[in-house]
PAMAR-786839 format. One record per atom (N, C-alpha, C, O, CB): x, z, y; residue in one letter. Coordinates in steps of 0.2 Angstrom, whole numbers, plus 5000, padded with zeros to 4 digits. Atoms other than C-alpha are relative to their C-alpha. Glycine has a CB too. Layout:
! PAMAR-786839
XZYA;...
END
This chain:
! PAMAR-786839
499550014996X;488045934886X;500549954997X;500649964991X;500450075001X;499650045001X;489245784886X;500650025003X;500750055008X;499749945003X;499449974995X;490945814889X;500749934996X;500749924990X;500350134999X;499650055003X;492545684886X;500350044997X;500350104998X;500349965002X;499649995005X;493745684873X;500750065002X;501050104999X;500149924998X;499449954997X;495245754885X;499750055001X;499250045004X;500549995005X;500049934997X;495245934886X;500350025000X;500850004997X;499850034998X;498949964997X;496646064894X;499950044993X;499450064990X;500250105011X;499749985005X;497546114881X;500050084999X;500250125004X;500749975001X;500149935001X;497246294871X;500750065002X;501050094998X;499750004992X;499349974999X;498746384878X;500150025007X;499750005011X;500649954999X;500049944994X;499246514894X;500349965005X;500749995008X;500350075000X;499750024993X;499546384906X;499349995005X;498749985004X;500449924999X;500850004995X;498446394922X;499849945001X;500349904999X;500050055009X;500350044999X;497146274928X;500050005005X;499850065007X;499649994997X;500450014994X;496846204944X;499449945000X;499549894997X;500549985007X;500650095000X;495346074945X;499849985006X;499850015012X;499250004995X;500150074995X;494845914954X;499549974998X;499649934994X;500549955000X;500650015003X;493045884953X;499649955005X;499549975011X;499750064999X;500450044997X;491945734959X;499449985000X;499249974994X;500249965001X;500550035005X;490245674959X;499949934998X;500249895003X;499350025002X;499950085003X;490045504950X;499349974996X;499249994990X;500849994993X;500850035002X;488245414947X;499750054997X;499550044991X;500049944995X;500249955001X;487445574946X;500150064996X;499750094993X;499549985000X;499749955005X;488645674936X;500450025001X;500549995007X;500249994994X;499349984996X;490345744939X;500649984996X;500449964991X;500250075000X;499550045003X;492045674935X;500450095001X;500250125006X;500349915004X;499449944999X;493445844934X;500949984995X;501049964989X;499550104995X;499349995000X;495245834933X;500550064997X;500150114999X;500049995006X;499749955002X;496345974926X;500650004999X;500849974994X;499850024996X;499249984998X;498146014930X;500350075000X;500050135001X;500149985008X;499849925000X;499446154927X;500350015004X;500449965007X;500350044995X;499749974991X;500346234942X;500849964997X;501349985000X;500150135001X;499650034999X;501646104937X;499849935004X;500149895008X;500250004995X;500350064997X;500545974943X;499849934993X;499549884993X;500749975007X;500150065007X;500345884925X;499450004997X;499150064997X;500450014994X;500550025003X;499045814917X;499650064995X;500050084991X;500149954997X;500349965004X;497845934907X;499349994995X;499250004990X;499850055003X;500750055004X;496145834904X;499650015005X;499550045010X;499650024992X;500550024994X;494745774910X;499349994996X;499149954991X;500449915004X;500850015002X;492845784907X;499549965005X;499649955011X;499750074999X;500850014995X;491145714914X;499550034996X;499450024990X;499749925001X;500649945000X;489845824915X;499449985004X;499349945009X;500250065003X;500850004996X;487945834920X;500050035004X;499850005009X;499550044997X;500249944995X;488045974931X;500750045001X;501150054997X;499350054998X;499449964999X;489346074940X;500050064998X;500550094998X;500350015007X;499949965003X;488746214931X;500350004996X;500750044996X;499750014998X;499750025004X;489346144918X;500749995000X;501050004994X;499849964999X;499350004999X;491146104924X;500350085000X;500850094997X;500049965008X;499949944998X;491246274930X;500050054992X;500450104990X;499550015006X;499749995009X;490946324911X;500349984997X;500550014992X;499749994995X;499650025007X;491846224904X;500850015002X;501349994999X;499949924998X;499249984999X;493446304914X;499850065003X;499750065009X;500449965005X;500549944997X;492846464916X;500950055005X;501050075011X;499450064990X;499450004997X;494946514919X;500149975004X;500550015007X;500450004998X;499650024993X;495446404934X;499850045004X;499350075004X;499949925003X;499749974995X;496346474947X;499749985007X;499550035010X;500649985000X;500450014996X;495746364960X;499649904998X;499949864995X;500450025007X;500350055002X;494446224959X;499949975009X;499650005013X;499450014995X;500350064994X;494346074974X;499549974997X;499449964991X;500549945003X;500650035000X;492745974977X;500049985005X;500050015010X;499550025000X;500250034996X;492445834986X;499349995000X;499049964997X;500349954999X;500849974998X;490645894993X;500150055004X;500450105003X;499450024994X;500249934995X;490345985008X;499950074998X;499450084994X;499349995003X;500349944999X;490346165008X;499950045004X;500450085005X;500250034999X;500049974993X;489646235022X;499749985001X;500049925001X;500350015004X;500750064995X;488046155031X;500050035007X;500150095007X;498950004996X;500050004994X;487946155048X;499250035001X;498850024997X;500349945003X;500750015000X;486346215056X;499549935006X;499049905006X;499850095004X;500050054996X;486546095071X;500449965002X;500850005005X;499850005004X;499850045000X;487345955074X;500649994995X;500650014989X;500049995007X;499450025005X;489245885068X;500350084997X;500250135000X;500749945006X;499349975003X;490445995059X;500649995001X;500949944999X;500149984994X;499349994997X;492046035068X;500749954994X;501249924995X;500150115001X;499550035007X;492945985049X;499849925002X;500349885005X;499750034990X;500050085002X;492245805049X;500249965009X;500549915009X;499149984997X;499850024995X;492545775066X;500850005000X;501049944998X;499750055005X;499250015001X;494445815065X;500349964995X;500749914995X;500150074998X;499950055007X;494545745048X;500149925001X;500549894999X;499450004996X;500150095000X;493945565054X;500549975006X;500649915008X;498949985003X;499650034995X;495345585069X;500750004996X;501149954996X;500050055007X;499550015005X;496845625057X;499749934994X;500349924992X;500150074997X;500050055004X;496245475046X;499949935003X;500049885000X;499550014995X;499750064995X;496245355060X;499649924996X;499049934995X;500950014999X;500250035001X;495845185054X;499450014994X;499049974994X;500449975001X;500150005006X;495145235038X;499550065002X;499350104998X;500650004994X;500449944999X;493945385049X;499249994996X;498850044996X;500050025008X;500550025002X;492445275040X;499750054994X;499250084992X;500149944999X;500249955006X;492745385024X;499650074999X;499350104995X;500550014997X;500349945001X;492245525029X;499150005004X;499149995010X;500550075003X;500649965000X;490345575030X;499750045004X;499750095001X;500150024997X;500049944996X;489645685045X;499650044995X;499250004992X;499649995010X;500549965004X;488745825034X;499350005007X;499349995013X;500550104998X;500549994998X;486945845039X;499750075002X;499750114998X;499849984997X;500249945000X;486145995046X;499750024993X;499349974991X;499750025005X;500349965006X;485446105029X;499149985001X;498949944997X;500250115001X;500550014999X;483746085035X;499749914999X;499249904996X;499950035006X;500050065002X;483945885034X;499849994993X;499349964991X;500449985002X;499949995006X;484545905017X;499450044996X;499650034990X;500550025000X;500449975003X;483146005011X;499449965001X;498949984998X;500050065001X;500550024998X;481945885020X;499549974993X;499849974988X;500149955004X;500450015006X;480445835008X;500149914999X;499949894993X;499150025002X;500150075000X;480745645011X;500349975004X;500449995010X;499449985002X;499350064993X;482045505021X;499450015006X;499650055011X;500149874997X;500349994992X;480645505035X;500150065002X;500250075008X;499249985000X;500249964997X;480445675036X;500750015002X;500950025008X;499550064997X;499349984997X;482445715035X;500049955007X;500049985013X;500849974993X;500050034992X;482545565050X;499950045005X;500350065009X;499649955001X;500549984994X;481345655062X;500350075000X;500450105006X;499050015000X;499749954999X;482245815057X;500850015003X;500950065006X;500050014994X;499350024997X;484145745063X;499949985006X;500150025011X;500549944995X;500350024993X;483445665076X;500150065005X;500650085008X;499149975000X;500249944996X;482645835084X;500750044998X;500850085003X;499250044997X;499749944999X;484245945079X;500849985000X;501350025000X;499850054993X;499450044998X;485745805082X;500049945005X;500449905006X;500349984994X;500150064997X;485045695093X;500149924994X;499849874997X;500550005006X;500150055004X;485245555080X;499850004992X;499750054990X;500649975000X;500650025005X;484345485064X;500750014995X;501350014997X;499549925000X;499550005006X;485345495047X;499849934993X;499349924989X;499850084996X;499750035006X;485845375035X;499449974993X;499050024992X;500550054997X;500349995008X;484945325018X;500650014994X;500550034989X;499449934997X;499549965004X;486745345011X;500150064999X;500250084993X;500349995001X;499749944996X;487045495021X;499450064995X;499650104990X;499950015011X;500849965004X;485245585014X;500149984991X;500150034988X;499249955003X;499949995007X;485445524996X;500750044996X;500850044990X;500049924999X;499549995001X;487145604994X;499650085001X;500050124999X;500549985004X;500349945001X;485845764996X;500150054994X;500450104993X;499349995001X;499949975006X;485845794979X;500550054998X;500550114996X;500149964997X;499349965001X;487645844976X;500050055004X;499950115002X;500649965002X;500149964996X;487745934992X;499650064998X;499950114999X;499949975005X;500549954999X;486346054989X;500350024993X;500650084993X;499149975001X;499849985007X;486746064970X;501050075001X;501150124999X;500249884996X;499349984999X;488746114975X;499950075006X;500350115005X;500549935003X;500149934995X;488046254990X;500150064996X;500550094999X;499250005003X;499949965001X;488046394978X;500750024998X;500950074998X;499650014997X;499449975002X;489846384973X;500650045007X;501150075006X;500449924996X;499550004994X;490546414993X;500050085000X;500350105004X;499949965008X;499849944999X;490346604989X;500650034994X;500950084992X;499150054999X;499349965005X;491646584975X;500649985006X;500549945011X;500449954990X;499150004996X;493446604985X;500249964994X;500549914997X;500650095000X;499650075004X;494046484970X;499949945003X;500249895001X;499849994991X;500250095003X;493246334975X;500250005008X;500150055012X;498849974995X;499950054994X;493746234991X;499749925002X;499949884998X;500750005000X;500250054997X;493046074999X;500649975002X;501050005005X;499550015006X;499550054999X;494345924999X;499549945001X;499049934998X;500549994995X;500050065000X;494245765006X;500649954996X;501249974996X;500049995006X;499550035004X;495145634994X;500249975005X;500849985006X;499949954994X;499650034995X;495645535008X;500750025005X;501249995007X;499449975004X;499449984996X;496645665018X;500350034995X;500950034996X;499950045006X;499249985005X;497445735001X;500449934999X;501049944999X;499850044992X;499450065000X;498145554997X;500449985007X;500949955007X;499649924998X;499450014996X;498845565015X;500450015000X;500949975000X;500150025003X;499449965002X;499745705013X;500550004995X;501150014995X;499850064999X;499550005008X;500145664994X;500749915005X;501349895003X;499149964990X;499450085001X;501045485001X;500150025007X;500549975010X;499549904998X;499550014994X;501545545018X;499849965007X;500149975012X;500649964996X;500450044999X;500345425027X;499349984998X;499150004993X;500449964999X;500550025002X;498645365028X;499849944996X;499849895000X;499650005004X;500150065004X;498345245015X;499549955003X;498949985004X;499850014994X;500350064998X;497545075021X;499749964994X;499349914995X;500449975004X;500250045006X;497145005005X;499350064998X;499450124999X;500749994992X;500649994999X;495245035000X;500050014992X;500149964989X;499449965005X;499949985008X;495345144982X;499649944993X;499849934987X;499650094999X;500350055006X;493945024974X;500449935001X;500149884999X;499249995001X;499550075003X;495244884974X;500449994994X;500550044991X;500549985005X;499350005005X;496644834961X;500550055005X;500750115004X;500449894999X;499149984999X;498044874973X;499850085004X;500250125002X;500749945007X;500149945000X;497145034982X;500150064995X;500550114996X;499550005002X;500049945007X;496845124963X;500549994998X;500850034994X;499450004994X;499049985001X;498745064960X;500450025005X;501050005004X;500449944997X;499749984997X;499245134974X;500250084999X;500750114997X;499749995005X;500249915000X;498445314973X;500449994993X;500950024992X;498950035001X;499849985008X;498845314955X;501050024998X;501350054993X;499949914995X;499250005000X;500845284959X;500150065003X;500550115002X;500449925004X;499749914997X;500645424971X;499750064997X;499950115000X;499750015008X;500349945003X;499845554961X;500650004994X;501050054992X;499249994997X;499249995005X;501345504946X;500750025004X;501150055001X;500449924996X;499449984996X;502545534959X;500150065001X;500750095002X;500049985004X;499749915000X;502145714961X;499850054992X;499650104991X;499450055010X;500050015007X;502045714943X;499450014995X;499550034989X;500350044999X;500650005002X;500245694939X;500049924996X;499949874999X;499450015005X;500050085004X;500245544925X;499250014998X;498950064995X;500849984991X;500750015004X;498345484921X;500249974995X;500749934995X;499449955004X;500050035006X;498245434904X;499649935000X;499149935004X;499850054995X;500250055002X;497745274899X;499450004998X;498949995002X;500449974996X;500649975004X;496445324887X;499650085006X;499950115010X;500450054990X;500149934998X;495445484894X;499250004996X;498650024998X;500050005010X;501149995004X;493745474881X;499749985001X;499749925001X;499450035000X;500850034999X;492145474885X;500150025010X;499750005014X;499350064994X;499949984993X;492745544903X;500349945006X;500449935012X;500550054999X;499650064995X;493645374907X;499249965000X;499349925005X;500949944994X;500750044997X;491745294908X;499950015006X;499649965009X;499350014997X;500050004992X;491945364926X;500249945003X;500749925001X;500350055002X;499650034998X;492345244938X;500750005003X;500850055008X;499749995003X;499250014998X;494245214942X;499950035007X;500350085006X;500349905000X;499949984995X;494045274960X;499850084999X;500250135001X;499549955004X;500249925000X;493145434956X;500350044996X;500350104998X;499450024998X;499649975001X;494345484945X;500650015003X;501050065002X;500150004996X;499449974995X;495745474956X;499850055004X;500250095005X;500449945004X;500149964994X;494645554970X;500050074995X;500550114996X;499149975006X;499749935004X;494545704956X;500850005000X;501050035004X;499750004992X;499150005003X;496445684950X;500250025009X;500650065008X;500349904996X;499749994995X;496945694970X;499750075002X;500150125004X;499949945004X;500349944998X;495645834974X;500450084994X;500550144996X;498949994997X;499649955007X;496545944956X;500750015003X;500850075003X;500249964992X;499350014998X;498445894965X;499950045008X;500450075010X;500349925000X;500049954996X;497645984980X;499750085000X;499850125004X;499849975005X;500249925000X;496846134973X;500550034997X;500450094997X;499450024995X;499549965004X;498546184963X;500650005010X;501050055011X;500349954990X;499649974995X;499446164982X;499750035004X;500150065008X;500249965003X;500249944997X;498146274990X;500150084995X;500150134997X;499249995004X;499449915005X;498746424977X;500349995001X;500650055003X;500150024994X;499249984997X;500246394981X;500350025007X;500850035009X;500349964999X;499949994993X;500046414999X;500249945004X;500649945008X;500550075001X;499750064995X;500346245005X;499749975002X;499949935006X;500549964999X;500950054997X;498546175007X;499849995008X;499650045012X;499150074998X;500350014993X;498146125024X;499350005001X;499049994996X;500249945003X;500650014998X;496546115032X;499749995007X;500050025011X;499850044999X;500149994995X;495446075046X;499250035001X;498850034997X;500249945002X;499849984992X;494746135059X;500650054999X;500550084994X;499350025005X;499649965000X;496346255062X;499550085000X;499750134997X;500649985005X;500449924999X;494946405068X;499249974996X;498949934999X;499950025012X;500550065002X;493446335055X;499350055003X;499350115003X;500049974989X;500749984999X;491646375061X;499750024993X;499950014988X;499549935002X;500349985006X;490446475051X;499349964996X;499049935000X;499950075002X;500850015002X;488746425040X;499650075002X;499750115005X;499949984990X;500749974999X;487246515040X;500150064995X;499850114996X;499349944999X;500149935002X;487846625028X;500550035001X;500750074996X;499950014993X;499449984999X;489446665036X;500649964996X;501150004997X;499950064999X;499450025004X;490746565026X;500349965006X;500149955012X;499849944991X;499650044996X;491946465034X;499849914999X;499649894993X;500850034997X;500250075002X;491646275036X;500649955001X;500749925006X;499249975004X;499350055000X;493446165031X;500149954994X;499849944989X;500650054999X;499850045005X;494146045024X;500750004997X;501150005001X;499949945003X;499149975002X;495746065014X;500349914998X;500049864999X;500150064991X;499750085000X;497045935010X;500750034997X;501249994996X;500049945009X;
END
């Protein structure tokens, strides 16, 4: 197990985390119910994340929880209307059966028949994660964020600057110090993540510590269920 150099600090302050996946590994964030910095790893596997904080309170994730059996997801639908110009970022989830397909051809002929349209080779390669992150939606700790609608809410507005730029990742960066999350300059072996995916962690952390506190939004307002009964949302 690989893990960076920052780590939250040995002491009784709680943890919320903010976890992304980043070139087939995870980037996690960690904040105390002040909203301040705590540390930051990359990991192999969300197993692993989830070990290595075995105390947080609540953990966000940017990955679907909740697969649809057919067609769109009531969340991404809503999602992509509150983000308005910028509804590109989000993702429709795929039905579960796509995702489990043996092969891009077979997932296609599978979406086709159970959404009327074909899927992605982005959309399908993001399988991984997705399928990988499915067992965590029976914890109540862990929640599905989108970074795009927590930097709304965090700055008030939807950002229009595109995070892999200079002035997008010094946007988000200004707004996350603002509500008092300072990224450190240094961050280890954790800072080899890309600059984007750790903010999309660092923003996903700043919204898992506002849904314990009861101030998390989400959409759809009534969310649809999965196949194993859970609820299927998006927080922010």
């Amino acid at each position: 197990m690989t893990s960076g150099d920052q780590e939250p600090a040995p002491d009784a302050r709680r943890v919320h985390l903010g976890v992304d996946g980043t070139r087939g590994r995870w980037i996690s964030v960690a904040i105390d119910d002040d909203g301040a910095f705590l540390g930051a790893r990359l990991l192999d596997t969300l197993a692993e994340v989830m070990d290595a904080y075995p105390g947080a309170v609540t953990v966000a994730i940017d990955v679907p929880i909740g697969l649809p059996e057919r067609g769109p997801r009531a969340a991404d639908l809503e999602a992509k209307m509150l983000l308005g110009s910028r509804r590109s970022t989000i993702f429709p989830v795929p039905p579960r059966a796509v995702l489990e397909a043996a092969s891009y051809g077979e997932a296609r002929a599978i979406a086709q028949e159970l959404t009327g349209k074909s899927i992605s080779a982005q959309s399908f390669a993001l399988r991984h994660n997705i399928l990988e992150a499915a067992p965590l939606g029976a914890d109540e700790r862990v929640f599905e964020v989108h970074p795009e609608l927590a930097f709304s809410a965090l700055a008030g507005r939807v950002l229009q600057s595109s995070k892999r730029t200079w002035n997008g990742a010094q946007e988000r960066r200004a707004c996350l110090a603002s509500a008092g999350l300072v990224l450190p300059a240094d961050l280890g072996e954790a800072g080899a993540a890309p600059v984007d995916d750790v903010l999309d962690a660092a923003v996903c952390a700043w919204s898992a510590r506002r849904i314990s506190g009861g101030e998390g939004q989400h959409v759809p307002e009534q969310p649809e269920r999965d196949g194993a009964g859970r609820p299927m949302s998006i927080w922010f």
